[in-house]
Residue, then its C-alpha position, 0 to 999 in steps of 0.5 A: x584596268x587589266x591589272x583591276x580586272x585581273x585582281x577582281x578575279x584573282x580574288x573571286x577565284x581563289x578566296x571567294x569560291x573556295x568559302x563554302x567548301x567544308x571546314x578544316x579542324x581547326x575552323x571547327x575549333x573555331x566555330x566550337x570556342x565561339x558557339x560554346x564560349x572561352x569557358x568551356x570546361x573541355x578547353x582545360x585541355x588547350x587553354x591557349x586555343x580561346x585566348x585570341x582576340x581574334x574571336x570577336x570577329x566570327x562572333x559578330x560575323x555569326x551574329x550578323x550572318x548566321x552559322x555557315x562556312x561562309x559566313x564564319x570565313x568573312x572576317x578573314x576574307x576582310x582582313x586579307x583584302x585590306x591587308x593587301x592595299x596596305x602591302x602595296x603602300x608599303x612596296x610602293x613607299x620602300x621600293x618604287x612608286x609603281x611597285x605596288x601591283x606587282x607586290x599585290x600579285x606576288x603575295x597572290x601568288x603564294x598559296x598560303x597568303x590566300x589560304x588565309x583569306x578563307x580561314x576561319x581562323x586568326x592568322x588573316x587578322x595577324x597579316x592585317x595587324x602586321x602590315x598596319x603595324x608596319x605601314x604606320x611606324x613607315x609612315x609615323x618614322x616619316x612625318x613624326x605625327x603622334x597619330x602614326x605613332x599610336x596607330x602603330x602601337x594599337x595594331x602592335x598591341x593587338x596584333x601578339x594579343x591574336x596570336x602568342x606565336x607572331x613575336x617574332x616580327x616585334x624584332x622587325x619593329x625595334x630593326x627597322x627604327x634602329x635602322x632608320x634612326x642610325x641612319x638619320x633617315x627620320x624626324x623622329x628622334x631617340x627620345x621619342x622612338x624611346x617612348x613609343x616603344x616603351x608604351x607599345x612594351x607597356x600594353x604588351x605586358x599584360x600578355x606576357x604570362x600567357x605567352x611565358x606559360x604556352x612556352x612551358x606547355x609547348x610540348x602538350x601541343x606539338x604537332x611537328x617535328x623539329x625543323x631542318x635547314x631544308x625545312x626553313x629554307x622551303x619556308x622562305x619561298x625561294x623560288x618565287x624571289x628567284x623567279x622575279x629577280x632572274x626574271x626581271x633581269x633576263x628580260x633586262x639582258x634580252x631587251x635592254x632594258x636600264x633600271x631607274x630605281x634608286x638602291x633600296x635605303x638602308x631602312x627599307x632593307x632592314x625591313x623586307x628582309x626581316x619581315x620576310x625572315x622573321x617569322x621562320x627564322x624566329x620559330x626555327x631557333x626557339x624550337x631548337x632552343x626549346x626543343x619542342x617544335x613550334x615551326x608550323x606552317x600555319x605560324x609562318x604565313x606572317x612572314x609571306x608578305x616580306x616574301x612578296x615584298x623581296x620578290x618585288x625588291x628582286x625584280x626592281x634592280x632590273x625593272x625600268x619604272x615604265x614596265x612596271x605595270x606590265x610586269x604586274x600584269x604578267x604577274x596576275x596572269x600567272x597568278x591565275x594560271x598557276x593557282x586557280x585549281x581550273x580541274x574543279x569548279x569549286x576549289x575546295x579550301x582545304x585537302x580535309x573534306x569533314x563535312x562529305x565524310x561526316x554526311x557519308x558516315x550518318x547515312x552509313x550508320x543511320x537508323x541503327x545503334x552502328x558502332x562508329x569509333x572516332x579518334x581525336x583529331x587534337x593531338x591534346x587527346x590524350x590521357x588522362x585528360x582523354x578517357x572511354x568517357x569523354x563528355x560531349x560536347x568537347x574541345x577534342x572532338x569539335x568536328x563532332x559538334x560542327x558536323x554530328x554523325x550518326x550511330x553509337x559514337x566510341x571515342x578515341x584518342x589522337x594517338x595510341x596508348x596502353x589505355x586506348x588499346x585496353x578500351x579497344x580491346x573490349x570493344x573488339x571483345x564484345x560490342x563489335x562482334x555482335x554488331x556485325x558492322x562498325x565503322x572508324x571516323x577520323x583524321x587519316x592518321x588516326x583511322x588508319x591505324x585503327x583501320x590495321x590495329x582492328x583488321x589483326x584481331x580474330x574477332x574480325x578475321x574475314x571480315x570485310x573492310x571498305x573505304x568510302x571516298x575520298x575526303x582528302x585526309x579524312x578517312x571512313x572505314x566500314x569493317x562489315x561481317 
């Protein structure tokens, strides 16, 4: 009952209670694909954003439910929760029968496995479809029922058809059934692993071209930096591995306490560790291969789950099976004390506030033809596909759509260039000066530096600079005579 009450408001107060908070970027390229179909012309600029099956689900959620943050972010809060229970089958199956609770919490305690629950986006669905993936090739390895077996092919299927970005944890699939084949830890045999496996690589096979084109493309769509080993050693979630295993086992030295569960079979390794590496392992050699950086945090979080997992394999070398509930115990309370955010009420989702900036930008410009220069936050918002005249709606400028705002809009790219200097230039030169007041909307990066490129200029000299907020890394200039 404990471990229940502590799940239900773990839950309540870390996925449910930020669901209403404002959207971040790409939740509002959600909303956009959806609203405005996958065959807007603007989406020329990123074909992969509308690609995901995962659109279905906010399109039914939307039709159900109507258009609010809420009801867009249900979909992923379903997909988590299930999610979940078929992690702790998973840790109850691989490493101790009691295991399951502790699993449940340390994957609670990661910030990016929440985060995922009221995301608007598709890397909830990936987790589900991951996880069923995993859970039904266990169970099909162990029983050789050809219903495990499609199952394990249907979530397999979909799940690189939400995401081009989740191959990695295909190599987790072929692992573990090598493993367990070796290994003579299954029923199943070669023959039929073969063909399982044959028919998953035949229903992926009509993804392939997309995903052989977005690696062409990456480098339109970078948004970081190439990792460092610091980077994918941070990526691995470390601390919380540590914290279990030196945990458990400190309390085994004080208390005396005598393992009883069984090592870890050869299988059960070969899958925590590699669904726990897969993904950050994966990305980190293809973007030094490629050498155009794919390691986005966001792309990583298929892989919490193996992380929580080898946590809960961590803590069972030294947790007798009677401590089982306990430790989770434990676990959730922690869980609740070192995420709950308890200096707000209402946690927001996300350090980007779009939705407070937009409101303070339309009362700022309201009733009047107010210059407001808006940078792209899409880092595709470039020429020549960006341009002065950019038609609305667009993809590049989807917070616009979600959230409008007021006065005479200029639009800008995500970044500068000859071009978007020239065209601010002859604003500088003309409009701006005889309006006396114009105000910069965008992303923090962005507005910044059109915060210093306009503050330089002797049309604006003297002129007064305020900053309304704040809105987390949403930033509102108002440059005023």
């Amino acid at each position: 009952m404990t471990r229940a009450i502590l799940l239900a408001a773990s839950i309540a107060r870390l996925w449910v209670m930020v669901l209403g908070s404002s959207f971040w970027v790409d939740e509002m390229g959600t909303v956009f694909v959806v609203e405005q179909g996958a065959g807007h012309p603007s989406f020329a600029a990123a074909p992969q954003v509308p690609q995901s099956i995962y659109y279905e689900l906010p399109r039914l959620a939307h039709w159900l439910f109507g258009s609010s943050e809420i009801a867009w972010r249900l979909p992923s809060l379903a997909a988590m929760g299930a999610a979940l229970w078929l992690i702790a089958r998973l840790a109850e199956r691989l490493i101790h029968p009691e295991a399951g609770w502790f699993a449940i919490f340390a994957c609670l305690s990661l910030r990016g496995f929440n985060y995922q629950a009221a995301d608007a986006r598709p890397y909830g669905l990936g987790t589900l479809l991951a996880s069923g993936a995993l859970y039904f090739l266990v169970r099909w390895l162990d029983s050789a029922r050809w219903r495990d077996a499609l199952l394990f092919v249907l979530c397999g299927a979909l799940l690189w058809r939400v995401h081009l970005l989740f191959w990695p944890v295909y190599v987790v699939f072929a692992g573990y059934t090598l493993a367990r084949l070796a290994s003579g830890e299954t029923k199943v045999g070669w023959a039929r692993s073969g063909l399982v496996f044959a028919l998953l690589a035949a229903v992926l096979a009509p993804a392939l071209p997309g995903a052989l084109a977005l690696g062409r493309e990456a480098g339109a769509h970078v948004v970081a930096a190439l990792p460092s080993a610091r980077d994918l050693a941070d990526s691995l979630k470390l601390g919380l591995i540590a914290v279990s295993g030196v945990g458990a086992w400190l309390l085994a030295r004080v208390l005396r306490w005598r393992a009883d569960a069984a090592p870890l079979a050869r299988g059960s390794l070969v899958l925590i560790v590699g669904w726990w590496l897969c993904q950050p392992l994966g990305l980190f050699l293809f973007s030094w291969l490629a050498g155009e950086s794919v390691f986005v945090t966001r792309y990583l979080w298929l892989s919490l789950a193996g992380g929580a997992l080898a946590a809960t394999a961590a803590a069972s070398r030294f947790l007798p099976g009677r401590y089982w509930k306990s430790a989770a115990a434990a676990m959730g309370i922690g869980v609740l004390l070192w995420n709950g955010q308890w200096k707000q009420l209402w946690p927001p989702h996300d350090h980007s506030d779009w939705r407070s900036a937009a409101r303070t930008v339309r009362q700022l410009a309201a009733a009047s033809g107010t210059p407001v220069i808006c940078p792209s936050p899409f880092v595709e918002a470039k020429p020549p596909v960006w341009s002065p005249g950019y038609r609305l709606p667009g993809f590049l400028y989807a917070h616009l759509y979600v959230y409008p705002v007021s006065g005479q809009i200029y639009l800008f790219p995500f970044e500068s260039s000859p071009p978007a200097e020239q065209y601010a230039a002859q604003l500088a030169a003309g409009v701006l000066p005889a309006s006396g007041r114009f105000l910069i909307y965008g992303g923090a990066g962005q507005a910044g530096y059109w915060r210093d490129w306009f503050a330089k200029r002797p049309e604006t000299a003297g002129w007064r600079i305020s900053r309304p907020g704040p809105f987390g890394d949403v930033d509102v200039f108002v440059f005023e005579r």
